[in-house]
N, C-alpha and C positions, 0 to 999 in steps of 0.2 A: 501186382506191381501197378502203380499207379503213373498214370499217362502224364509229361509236364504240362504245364499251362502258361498261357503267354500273359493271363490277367494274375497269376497266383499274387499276394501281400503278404509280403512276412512281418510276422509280429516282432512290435518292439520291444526290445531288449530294457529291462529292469534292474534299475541297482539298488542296493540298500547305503548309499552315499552319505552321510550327515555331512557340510562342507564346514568345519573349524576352523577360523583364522583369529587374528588377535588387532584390533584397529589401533594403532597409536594413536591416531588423531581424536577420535573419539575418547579417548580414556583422558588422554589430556585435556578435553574439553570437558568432560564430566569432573575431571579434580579440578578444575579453575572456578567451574560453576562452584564447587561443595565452598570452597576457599571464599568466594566471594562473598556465600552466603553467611558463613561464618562471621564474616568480617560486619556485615549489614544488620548481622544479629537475627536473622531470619533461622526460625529452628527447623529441625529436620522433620520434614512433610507438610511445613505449613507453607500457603502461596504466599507470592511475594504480593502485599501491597501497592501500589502507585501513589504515592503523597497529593498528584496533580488529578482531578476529578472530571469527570466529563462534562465537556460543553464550556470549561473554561477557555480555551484558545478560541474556541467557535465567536462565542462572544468578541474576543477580541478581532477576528479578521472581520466578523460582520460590521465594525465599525470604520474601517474604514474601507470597506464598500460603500457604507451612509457617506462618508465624509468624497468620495472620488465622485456618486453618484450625484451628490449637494453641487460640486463643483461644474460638473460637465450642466446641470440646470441651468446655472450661472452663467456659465459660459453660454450657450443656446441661449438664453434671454437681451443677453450684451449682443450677440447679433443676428437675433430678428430688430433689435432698436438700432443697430444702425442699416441694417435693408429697410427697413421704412423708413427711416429719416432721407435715406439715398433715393429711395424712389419718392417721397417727399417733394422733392428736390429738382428731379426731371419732370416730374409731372406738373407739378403748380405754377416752377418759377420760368 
């Protein structure tokens, strides 16, 4: 007969579980997608293409960063010429 013990662990319990369920949202997202592709003429297992290529919009926002950064120069030039004209002005006259 074996004495209890206050540290003993019992081992955990095992199941042979598989969990089965059935996702509607999923299924309908997968037929929307097939549908879509259908429609797009995209055949089955090939990737989808992108018509729009890389570095096309890049190009576009880099230019007007040129065109805000052109401006703020401008700006900064138009007044350091009138602080020197102003100090121009107190100092000489």
């Amino acid at each position: 007969m074996a004495l209890p013990s206050f540290f003993k662990i019992n081992k955990h319990k095992e199941f042979n579980f598989i969990p089965r369920y059935y996702d509607e949202k999923k299924k309908n997202l997968e037929e929307r997608i097939r549908s879509i592709e259908r429609e797009m003429g995209v055949k089955e297992g090939e990737a989808y293409r992108p018509t729009i290529r890389k570095g096309q919009m890049s190009s576009y926002f880099r230019g007007g960063k040129r065109k805000a950064h052109k401006q703020s120069n401008i700006r900064l030039i138009i007044i350091l010429l009138v602080l020197f004209f102003i100090s121009y002005l107190l100092f000489f006259y």
